[in-house]
N, C-alpha and C positions, 0 to 999 in steps of 0.2 A: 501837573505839579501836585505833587505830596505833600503832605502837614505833618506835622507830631506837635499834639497841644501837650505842653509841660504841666505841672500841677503840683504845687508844692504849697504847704500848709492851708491845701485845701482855696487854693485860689489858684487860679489862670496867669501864671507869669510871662509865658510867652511862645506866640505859633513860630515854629521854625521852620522853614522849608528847606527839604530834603531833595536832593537832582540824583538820580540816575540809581545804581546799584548798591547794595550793598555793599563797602568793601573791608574786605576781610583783612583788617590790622591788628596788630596788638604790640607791646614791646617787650624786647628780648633782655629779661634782665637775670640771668642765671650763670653761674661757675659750671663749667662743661668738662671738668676737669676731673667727675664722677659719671658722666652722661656718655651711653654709649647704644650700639643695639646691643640684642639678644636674639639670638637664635632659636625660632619658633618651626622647626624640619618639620615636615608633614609628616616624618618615620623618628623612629627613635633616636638618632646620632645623625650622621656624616650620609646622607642620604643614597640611593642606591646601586651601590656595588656590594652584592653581596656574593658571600664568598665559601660558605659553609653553612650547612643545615644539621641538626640531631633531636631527637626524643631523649630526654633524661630524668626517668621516672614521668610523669606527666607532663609534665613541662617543655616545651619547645624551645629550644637554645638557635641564635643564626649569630654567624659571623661575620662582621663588615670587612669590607676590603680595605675602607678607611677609617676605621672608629671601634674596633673593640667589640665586645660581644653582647647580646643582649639576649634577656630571658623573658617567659610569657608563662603565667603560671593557669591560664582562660582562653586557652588555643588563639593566642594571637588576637585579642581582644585592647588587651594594653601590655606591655614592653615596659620593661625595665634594665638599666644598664647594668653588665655585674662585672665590668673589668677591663682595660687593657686600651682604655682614648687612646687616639691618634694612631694604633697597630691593626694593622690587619690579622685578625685569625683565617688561620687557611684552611685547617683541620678541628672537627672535632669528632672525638671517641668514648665510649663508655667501657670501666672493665669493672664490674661488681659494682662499689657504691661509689666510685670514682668518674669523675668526669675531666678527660681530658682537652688541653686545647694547644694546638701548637699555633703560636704567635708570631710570624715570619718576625725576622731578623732578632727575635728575643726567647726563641728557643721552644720548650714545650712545657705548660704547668696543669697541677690538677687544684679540684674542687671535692672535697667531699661533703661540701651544707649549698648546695644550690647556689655557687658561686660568691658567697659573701667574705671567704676569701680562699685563694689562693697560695702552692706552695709552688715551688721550680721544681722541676724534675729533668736538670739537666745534665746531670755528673753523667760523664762519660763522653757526651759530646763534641765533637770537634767542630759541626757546623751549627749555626742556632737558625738556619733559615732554612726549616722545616715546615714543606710543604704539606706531606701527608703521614698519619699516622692510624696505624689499625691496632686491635686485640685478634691474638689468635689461638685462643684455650691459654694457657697462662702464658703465654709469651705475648711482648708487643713487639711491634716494625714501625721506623718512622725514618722518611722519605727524606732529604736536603736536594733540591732543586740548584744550591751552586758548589755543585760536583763534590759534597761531602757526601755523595751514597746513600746506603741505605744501614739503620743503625738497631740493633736486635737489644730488646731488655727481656730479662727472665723472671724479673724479680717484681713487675707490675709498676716499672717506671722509676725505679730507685737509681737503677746504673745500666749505663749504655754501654756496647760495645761495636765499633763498625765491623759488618761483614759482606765485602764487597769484590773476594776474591773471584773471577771473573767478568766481575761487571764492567766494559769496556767505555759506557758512557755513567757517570756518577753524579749526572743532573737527573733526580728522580722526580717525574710526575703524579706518580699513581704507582699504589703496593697493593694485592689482594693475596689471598691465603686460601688455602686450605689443607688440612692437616699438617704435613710437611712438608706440601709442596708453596712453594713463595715464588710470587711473581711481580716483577718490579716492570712498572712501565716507562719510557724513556723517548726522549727526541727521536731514538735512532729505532726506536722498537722496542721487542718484551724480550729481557729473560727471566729464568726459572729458575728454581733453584731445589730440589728433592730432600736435602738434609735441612734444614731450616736456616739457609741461607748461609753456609759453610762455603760451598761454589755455586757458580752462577755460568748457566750456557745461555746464547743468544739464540733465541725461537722465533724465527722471522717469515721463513719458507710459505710466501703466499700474501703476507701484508704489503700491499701496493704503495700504499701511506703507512712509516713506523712513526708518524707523529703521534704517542700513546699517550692518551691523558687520562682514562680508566678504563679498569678490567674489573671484568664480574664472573661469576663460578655460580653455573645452573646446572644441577646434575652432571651429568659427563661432558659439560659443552661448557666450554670457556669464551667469552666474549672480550674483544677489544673496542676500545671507542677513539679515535684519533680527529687532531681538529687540522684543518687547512695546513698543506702543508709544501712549502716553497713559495716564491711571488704572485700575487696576482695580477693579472690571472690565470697565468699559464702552471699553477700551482695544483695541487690536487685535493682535494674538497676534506672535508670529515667528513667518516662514516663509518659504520659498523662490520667488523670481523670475527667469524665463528671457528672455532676450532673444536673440534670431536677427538682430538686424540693427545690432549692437554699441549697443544700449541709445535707440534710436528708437522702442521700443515694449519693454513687459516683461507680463508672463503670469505668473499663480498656477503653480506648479510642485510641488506638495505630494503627488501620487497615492498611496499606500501608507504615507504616515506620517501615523503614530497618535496622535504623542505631540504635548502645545504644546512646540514649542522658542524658545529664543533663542538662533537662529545666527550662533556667536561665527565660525567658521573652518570652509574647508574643503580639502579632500586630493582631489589628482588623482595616480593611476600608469595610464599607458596611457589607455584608454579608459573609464576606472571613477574615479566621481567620489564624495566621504566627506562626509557633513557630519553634525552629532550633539549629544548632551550627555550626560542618563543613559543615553540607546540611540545607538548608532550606526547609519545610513542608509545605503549606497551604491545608486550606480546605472550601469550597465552600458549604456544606450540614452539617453543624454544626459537624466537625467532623466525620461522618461516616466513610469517607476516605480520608485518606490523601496523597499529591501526592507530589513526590520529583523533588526539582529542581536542577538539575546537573550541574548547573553552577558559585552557588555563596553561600557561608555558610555564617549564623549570630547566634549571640550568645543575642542580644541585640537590642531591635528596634526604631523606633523614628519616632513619625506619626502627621502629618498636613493635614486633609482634604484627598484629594486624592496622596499624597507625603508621600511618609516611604522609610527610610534608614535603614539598618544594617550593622551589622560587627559581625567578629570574629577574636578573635587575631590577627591571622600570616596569615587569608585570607582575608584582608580588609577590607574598609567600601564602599558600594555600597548606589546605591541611584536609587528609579523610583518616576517620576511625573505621569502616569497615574494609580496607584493603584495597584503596581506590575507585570502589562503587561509585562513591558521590564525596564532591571535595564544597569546601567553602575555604571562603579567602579572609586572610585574616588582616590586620589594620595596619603592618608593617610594610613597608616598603612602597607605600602609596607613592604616585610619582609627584617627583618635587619641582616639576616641569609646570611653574606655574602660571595662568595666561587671566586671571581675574580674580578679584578680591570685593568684600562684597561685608557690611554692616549690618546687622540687624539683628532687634531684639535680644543684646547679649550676648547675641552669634557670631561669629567669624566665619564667615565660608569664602572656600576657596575651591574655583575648579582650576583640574588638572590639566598634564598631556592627553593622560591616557583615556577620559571619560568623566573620573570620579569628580563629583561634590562633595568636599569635604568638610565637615562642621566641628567646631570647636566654640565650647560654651566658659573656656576660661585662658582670654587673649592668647592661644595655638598650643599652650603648654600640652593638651593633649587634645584628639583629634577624633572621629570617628565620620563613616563613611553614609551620607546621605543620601542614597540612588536611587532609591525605590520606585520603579517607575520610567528610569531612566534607560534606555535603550546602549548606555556605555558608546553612543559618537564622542567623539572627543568633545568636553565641553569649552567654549573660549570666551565665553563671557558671563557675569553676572550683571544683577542690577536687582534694587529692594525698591519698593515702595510700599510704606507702611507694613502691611504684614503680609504682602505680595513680596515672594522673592521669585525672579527670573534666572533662569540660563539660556544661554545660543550656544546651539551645538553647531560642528562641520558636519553639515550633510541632513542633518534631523530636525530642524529647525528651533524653535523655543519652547522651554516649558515652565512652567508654572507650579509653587509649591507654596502654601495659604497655612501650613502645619509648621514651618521653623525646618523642612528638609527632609520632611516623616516619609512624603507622598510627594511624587511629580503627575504631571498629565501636561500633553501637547499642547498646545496654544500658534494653532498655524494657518488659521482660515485666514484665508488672503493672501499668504505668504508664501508666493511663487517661487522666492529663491530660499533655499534652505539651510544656503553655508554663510553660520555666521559669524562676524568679525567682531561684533560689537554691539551692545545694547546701552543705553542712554536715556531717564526718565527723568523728566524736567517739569515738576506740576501733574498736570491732568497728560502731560505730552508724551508716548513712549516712541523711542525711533529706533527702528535695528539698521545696522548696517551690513550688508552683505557683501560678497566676491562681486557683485554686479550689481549696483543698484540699493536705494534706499527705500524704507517701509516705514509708516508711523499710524499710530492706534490711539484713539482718544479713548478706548472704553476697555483699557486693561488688559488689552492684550485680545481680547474676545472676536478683532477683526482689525485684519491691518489694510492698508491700502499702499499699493506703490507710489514712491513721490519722489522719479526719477532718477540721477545720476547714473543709467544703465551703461554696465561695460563701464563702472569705476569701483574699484575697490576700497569698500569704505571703514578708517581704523578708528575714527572715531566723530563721538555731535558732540556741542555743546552748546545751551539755549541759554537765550534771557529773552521772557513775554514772547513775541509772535519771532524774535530775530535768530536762525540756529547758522551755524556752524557747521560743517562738513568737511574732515579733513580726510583727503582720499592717496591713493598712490598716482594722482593726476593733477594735484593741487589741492588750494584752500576753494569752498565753495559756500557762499553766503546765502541764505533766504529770509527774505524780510517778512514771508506771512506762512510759515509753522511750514516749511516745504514743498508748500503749492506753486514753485519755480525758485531757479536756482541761478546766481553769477558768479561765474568765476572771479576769484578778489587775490589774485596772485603778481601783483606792483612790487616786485621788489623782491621777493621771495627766489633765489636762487636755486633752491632746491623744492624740486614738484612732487617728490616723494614726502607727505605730511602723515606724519604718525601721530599726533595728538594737539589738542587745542584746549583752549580753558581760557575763558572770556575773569577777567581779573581786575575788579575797581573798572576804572574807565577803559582799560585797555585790554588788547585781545594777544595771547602768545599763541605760537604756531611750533611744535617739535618737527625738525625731521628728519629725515634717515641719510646721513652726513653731513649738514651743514646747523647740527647744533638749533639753539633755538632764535625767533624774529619773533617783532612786538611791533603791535598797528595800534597807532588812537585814533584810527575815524574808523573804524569795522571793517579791517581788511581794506578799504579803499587804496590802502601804501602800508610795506612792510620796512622794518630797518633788522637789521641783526642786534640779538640783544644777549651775545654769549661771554662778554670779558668775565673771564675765571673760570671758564666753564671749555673744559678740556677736552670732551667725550663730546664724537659730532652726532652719534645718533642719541634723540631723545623719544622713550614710547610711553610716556606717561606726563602728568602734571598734578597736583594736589597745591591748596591754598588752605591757610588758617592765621585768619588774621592777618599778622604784617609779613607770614612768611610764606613764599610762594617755593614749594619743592618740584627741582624736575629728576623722572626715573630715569639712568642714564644706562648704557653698553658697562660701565662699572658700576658705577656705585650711585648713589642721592647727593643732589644736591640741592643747595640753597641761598635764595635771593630774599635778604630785606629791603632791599630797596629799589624792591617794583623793575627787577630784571637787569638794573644800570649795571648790576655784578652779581658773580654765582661766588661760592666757598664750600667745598666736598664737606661730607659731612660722614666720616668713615669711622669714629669713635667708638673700641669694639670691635670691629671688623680686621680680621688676622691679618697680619702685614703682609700685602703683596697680592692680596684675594682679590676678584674680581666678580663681581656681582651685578645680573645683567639683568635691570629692573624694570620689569613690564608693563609691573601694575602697581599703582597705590590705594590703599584705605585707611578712614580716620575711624575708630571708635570714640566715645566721651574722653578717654585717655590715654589713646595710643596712638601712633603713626604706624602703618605695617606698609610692608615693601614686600612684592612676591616677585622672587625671583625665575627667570623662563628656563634657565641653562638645568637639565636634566639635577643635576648635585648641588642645587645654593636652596632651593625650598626658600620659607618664608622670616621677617626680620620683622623685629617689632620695637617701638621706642616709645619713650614718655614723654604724651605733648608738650609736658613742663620745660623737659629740655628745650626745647624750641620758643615756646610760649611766656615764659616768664609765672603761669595760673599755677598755682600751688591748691592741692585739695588738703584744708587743714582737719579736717576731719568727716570721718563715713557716716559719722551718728545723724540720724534723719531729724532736720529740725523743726519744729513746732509750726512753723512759715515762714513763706518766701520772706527774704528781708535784703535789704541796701544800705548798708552802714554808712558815716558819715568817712572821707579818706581821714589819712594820717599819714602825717602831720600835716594839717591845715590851719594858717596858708604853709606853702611849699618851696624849695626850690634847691634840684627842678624834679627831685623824683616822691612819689605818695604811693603810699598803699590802699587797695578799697577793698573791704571783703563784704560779700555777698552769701548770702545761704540760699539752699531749693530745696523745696519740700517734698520734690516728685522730679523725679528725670525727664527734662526735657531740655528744649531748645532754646535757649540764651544767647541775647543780644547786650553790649553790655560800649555804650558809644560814646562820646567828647565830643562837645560843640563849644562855639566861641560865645562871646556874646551876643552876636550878629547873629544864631543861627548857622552858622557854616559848621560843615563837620570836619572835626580835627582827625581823628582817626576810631577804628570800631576794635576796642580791646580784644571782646570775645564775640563770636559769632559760632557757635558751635552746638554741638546737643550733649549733655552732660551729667552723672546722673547725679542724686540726692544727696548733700552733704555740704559741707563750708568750705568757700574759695577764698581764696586771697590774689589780689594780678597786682600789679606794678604798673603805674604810667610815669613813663619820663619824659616829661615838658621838653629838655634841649635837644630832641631828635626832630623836634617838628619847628625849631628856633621860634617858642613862643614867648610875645612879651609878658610883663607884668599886667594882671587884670583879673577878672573874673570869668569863670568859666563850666559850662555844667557837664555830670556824666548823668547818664541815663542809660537804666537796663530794663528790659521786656523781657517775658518769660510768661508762655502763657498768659493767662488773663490778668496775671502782676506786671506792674510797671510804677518804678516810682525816680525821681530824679530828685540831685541834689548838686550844691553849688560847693563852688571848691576858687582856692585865690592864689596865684603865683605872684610874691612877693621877690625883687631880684634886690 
């Protein structure tokens, strides 16, 4: 049994005893009718389908497939938006000091101040879903993919005219030039055209696949790139076609590459020719051989002199200044495929699909890549303690970074199994869980020990004192002395597949993967179903603050004040219809973040006020911690208390009766320096008229005061 001696006016008013956990309440007393998320993308917009690459003047321009364009003036260091939310750009071109962008289904515009605005350049056009668009000496060509052809300006984009006489298919993929020779690529194949696109023959004689998505012009050798083409699998792949006699005859061209491609684009500097998607190709002798580079995929290229970028989707956009010697990757397109979330020190960090640790030092608004150290296994979990941050990688096991993300190193002595699922630090206690079996460390990771469940896959722990948790794809698994043996506690639990747990006030909730969420009041010994309102049967997460317990669901967040009896979606902000498949949650001082798994939802962020009812009335740092008297006192049935903290830290802020019995625990959180205000409303707990104390701790402050429900 626990105590908390009270002390007010400097005398001993009374020992209250305190039973079991802390539990995390407070009340919700807030208009939601301005409360909503925000979208915190690990990439600058609509996360990765990218769609187009360019060099314009120094600057690196990419085009989202779903969101517009965005610019980087620090090779891909920070992104800026300069145009065209919710459109895909498909092309982009340069002709002198103009930057163009064709905009599928809104036509083609340019830019002459680095995108700050925009004019149309579409007089003459008949189709506005325009694919691709090229400069060739003062002429332009630009490409419509739904059978508007190919469309010729003279005059640097002012007026278009189609010239398509010949062209037999007028769904245009891909245009390349040279002098007066024009070559249109197409479903069906390439033609050509010798007067600058006046007539057009079909040059096919030799293309196995005319599935043509681009064409490139290397000295006297023209090249095709075609992606997959008829059903699979009896379809015929993408790959590469040479032609030496400007497309009179075309030749298989594939020597050295390994992988199927679908060749979207390709990059010529000098003599060295690029083409690629998850691997990049080049070749140095016009194609005879091509050699793969194992360290960076693009799908899409973008070339200034001796500087080319690429990307592809979900493995970013890289960039070289010396003509692809050596590339670095810049902080776009980070994957939004996110499996953990993670607090500390002002930080945000999030790992990825693809490997990355990702940190952000102002609540995701902007991002940058943590890895140093890191061997790039996919990372799948984090975990902080004090100025210890962890990751579990698949396959590499855990490491360890003491700098905020500067620096990693391995942390694996002991740690036989290396794929991991999940980390968990509870006190002095860390537990990883792995594909087989669970491991825990009293001394920081420095040596773990096996502590059984082998041949169970384990998604997640959660502790209180020696009692943990273990939720596996075999069931719920109890230990009552810190993992040195295990019981299965699966009474009632219809579904064995458990994706997460979180022991909450007295009671213990179980997520799983189809039957939604169960709730135990004796520790697992019997489960009940505890989902009315709550739609989505898989659940892979859980977060508690105060009176509100959120589960992360196959769509969206939800939320229980009333200890699971009922759920109510919590979608405020989130575009009509979206679906957002929520893995992981974290709290900072004053947010709620949600990371979403699905390759394109990235990360969401909200204000705990929304949820909480605690208002920060102001940043300014106060002289000392302080507990205001409530208002209005007496009450009934709702009061304001405001509080101040002189240093960010962790704050308890609780209601007891007169008896000693605890009413509920406003705040429970860690928060930083400034003045609060919270709301308690008496009628949600049906309290009578009486006397009754709050009391908050914070650090080595603690002070209490008495308050009076008058009915």
């Amino acid at each position: 049994m626990s105590y908390i001696l009270f002390i007010m006016n400097n005398r001993a008013v009374k020992i209250f005893p305190i039973v079991g956990l802390l539990i995390m309440n407070f009340t919700l007393m807030i208009n939601n009718s301005q409360a909503q998320w925000i979208h915190d993308s690990l990439l600058p917009g609509k996360p990765g389908y990218l769609s187009s690459l360019a060099f314009y003047g120094n600057d690196i321009y990419y085009g989202d497939k779903n969101d517009g364009l965005y610019r980087s003036t620090n090779y891909g260091k920070s992104w800026t938006k300069v145009g065209f939310s919710g459109y895909e750009v498909a092309s982009l071109s340069v002709s002198g000091n103009k930057l163009f962008a064709s905009v599928y289904t809104q036509g083609i515009f340019f830019t002459t101040n680095d995108g700050l605005n925009w004019s149309s350049a579409n007089n003459g056009l008949t189709s506005l879903q325009i694919r691709t668009i090229i400069v060739n000496g003062s002429d332009m060509y630009a490409g419509s993919d739904n059978n508007g052809g190919v469309f010729r300006s003279t005059n640097n984009g002012l007026n278009w005219f189609a010239v398509n006489n010949g062209i037999t298919n007028l769904a245009i993929n891909c245009i390349a030039a040279n002098g007066s020779n024009i070559y249109a690529g197409t479903n069906t194949g390439v033609f050509i055209s010798i007067n600058n696109g006046l007539n057009w023959t079909s040059i096919n004689s030799g293309l196995i696949n005319t599935n043509v998505h681009c064409i490139a012009i290397l000295g006297s050798y023209l090249f095709a790139g075609t992606n997959y083409q008829g059903t699979a699998p009896t379809g015929i792949r993408g790959s590469i076609y040479r032609s030496s006699n400007n497309g009179i005859d075309w030749f298989g061209n594939n020597t050295g590459i390994t992988d199927s491609l679908n060749i979207n684009n390709f990059a010529i500097i000098g003599s060295k020719i690029y083409v690629g998607r998850s691997s990049i190709y080049s070749s140095t002798n016009n194609g005879d051989l091509w050699v793969k580079s194992d360290s960076i995929g693009g799908t899409f290229f973008g070339v200034s002199n001796n500087k080319i970028c690429t990307g592809y989707d979900i493995n970013g956009i890289y960039y070289s200044t010396n003509s692809g010697t050596n590339w670095l990757r810049t902080n776009a397109l980070l994957s939004n495929s996110v499996k953990s979330l993670a607090f500390s020190n002002s930080n945000l960090y999030a790992a990825s699909y693809l490997g990355e640790v990702c940190k952000s030092s102002n609540n995701g608004i902007n991002w940058s890549v943590a890895n140093s150290g890191l061997t790039l296994k996919h990372s799948q979990a984090l975990a902080v303690s004090g100025n210890n941050i962890y990751t579990g990688t698949e396959g590499d096991g855990i490491y360890l970074s003491t700098n905020d993300g500067t620096s990693w190193k391995p942390m694996n002595n002991g740690l036989t199994q290396q794929n991991i699922n999940c980390l968990n630090i509870f006190v002095s206690n860390m537990f990883a869980g792995t594909t087989s079996g669970a491991f825990h460390s009293i001394n920081n990771g420095s040596l773990w020990n096996s502590i059984g469940l082998i041949g169970r896959s384990i998604n997640c722990f959660y502790a209180s004192g020696t009692k943990v948790f273990a939720a596996t794809d075999s069931g719920m698994y109890l230990s009552s002395n810190t993992g040195l043996s295990w019981t299965a506690v699966n009474n009632g639990l219809t579904n064995l597949n458990v994706l997460s747990v979180i022991i909450y006030g007295s009671n213990v909730f179980a997520g799983t993967k189809g039957n939604s969420v169960f709730k135990s009041t004796d520790d697992g010994a019997t489960w009940i179903s505890s989902s009315s309102g709550l739609i989505e049967p898989n659940v892979y997460c859980f977060e508690a603050n105060g009176k509100n317990l959120f589960a992360g669901t196959s769509s969206i967040v939800f939320l229980s004040t009333d200890n699971g009896a009922s759920w109510l979606q919590r979608r405020e902000g989130i575009p009509g219809g979206s679906i957002l498949h929520v893995g992981t949650m974290c709290m900072s001082p004053t947010y709620l973040f949600m990371g979403c798994f699905d390759f394109y939802e990235g990360i969401w962020r909200r204000p705990l006020s929304d949820f909480t009812g605690i208002q920060n009335i102001s940043n300014e740092i106060p002289e000392k911690y302080s507990l205001s008297q409530n208002h209005p006192n007496p009450f009934n049935p709702t009061t304001k208390i405001n509080y101040e903290l002189r240093t960010t830290n962790y704050v308890t802020l609780k209601v007891f009766d007169i008896s000693g019995k605890e009413i509920t625990t406003l705040i429970d959180q860690r928060q930083n320096a400034g003045t609060y205000q919270v709301t308690f409303n008496s009628s949600e707990y049906n309290l009578p008229s009486g006397i009754y104390f709050y009391r908050m701790e914070t650090g080595s402050f603690k002070d209490t005061k008495k308050m009076v429900i008058v009915k």
